[in-house]
Wavefront OBJ file of the C-alpha trace (Angstrom):
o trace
v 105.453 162.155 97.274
v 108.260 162.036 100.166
v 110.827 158.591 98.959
v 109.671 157.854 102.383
v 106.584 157.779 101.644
v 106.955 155.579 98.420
v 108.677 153.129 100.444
v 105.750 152.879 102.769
v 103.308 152.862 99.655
v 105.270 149.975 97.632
v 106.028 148.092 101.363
v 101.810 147.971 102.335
v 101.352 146.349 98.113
v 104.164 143.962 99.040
v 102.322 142.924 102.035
v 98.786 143.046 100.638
v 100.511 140.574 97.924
v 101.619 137.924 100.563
v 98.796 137.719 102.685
v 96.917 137.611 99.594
v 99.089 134.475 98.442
v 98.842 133.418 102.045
v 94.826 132.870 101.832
v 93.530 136.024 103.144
v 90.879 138.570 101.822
v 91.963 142.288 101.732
v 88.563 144.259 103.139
v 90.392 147.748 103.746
v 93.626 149.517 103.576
v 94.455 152.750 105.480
v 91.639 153.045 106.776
v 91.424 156.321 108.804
v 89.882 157.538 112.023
v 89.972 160.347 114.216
v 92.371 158.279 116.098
v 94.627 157.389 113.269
v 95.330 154.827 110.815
v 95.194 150.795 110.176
v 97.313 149.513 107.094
v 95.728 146.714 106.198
v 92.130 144.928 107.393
v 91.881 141.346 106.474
v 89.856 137.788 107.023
v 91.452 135.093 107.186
v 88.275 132.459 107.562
v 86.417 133.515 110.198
v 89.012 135.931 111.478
v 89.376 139.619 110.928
v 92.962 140.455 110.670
v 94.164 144.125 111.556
v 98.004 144.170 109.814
v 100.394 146.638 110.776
v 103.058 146.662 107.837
v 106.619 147.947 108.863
v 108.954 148.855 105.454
v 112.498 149.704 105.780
v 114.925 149.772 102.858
v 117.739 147.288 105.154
v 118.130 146.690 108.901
v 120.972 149.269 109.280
v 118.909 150.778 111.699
v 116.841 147.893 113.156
v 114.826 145.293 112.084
v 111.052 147.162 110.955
v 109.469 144.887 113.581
v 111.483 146.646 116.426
v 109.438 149.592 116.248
v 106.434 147.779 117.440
v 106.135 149.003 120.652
v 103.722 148.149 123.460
v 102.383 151.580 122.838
v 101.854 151.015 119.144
v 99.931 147.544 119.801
v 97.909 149.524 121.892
v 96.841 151.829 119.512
v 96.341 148.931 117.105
v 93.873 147.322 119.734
v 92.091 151.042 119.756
v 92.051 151.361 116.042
v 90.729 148.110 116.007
v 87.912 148.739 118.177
v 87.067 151.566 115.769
v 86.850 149.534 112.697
v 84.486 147.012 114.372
v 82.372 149.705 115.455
v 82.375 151.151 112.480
v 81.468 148.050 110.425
v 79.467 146.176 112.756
v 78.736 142.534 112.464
v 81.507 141.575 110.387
v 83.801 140.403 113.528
v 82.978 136.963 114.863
v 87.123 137.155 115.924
v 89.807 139.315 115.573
v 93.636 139.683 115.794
v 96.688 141.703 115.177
v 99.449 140.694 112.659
v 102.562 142.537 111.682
v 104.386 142.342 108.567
v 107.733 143.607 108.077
v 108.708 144.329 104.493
v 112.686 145.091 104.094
v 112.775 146.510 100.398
v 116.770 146.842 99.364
v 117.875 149.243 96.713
v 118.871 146.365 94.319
v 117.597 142.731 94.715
v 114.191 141.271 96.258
v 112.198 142.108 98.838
v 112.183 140.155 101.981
v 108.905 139.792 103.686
v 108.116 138.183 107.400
v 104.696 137.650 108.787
v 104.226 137.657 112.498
v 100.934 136.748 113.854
v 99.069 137.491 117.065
v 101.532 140.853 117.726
v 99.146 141.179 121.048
l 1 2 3 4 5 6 7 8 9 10 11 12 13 14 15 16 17 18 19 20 21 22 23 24 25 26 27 28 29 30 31 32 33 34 35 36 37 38 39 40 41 42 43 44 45 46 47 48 49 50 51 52 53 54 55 56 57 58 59 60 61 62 63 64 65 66 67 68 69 70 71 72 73 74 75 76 77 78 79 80 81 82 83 84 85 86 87 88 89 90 91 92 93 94 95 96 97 98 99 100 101 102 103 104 105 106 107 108 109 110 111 112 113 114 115 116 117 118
């Protein structure tokens, strides 16, 4: 496995971690379609809660949540589509978060929570 790819791996557990101490119920992670891939699928009450986790080892090159693009929250809104068709009557609401998980070489992790990305 790519150190890249670790990162990424260790960042989603992070974030599964806090919204778990934050209330919510993991349903899925990485979930795959044809049309690509959601992180992490939550509820939070009667929410279902479609989590896009950025990890980046600092902000040398930009905070993570900086590469969520209009394009990318557009995907997220298609992916999301796919999920509730795929597991149908288990979305009374739903929404798109974003959590950015910075993960330095030496010391803790810092992790930020932004709801409602759309």
């Amino acid at each position: 496995m790519a150190a890249k790819d670790v990162l990424g791996a260790r960042g989603e557990d992070l974030a599964a971690d806090h919204l778990i101490s934050a209330g919510l119920e993991i349903v899925d992670r990485n979930w795959r379609c044809s049309q690509g891939e959601l992180d992490i699928v939550a509820r939070d009450r009667e929410e279902i809660v479609f989590v896009e986790v950025k990890t980046r080892s600092s902000v040398l090159f930009g905070h993570p949540f900086e590469s969520i693009t209009a394009t990318k929250v557009a995907r997220l809104r298609r992916l999301a589509a796919a999920w509730c068709d795929a597991h149908e009557g288990t979305a009374a609401a739903i929404r798109i978060d974003a959590v950015a998980v910075i993960v330095p070489s030496r010391g803790v992790a810092e992790i930020e929570h932004l709801k409602r990305v759309s």
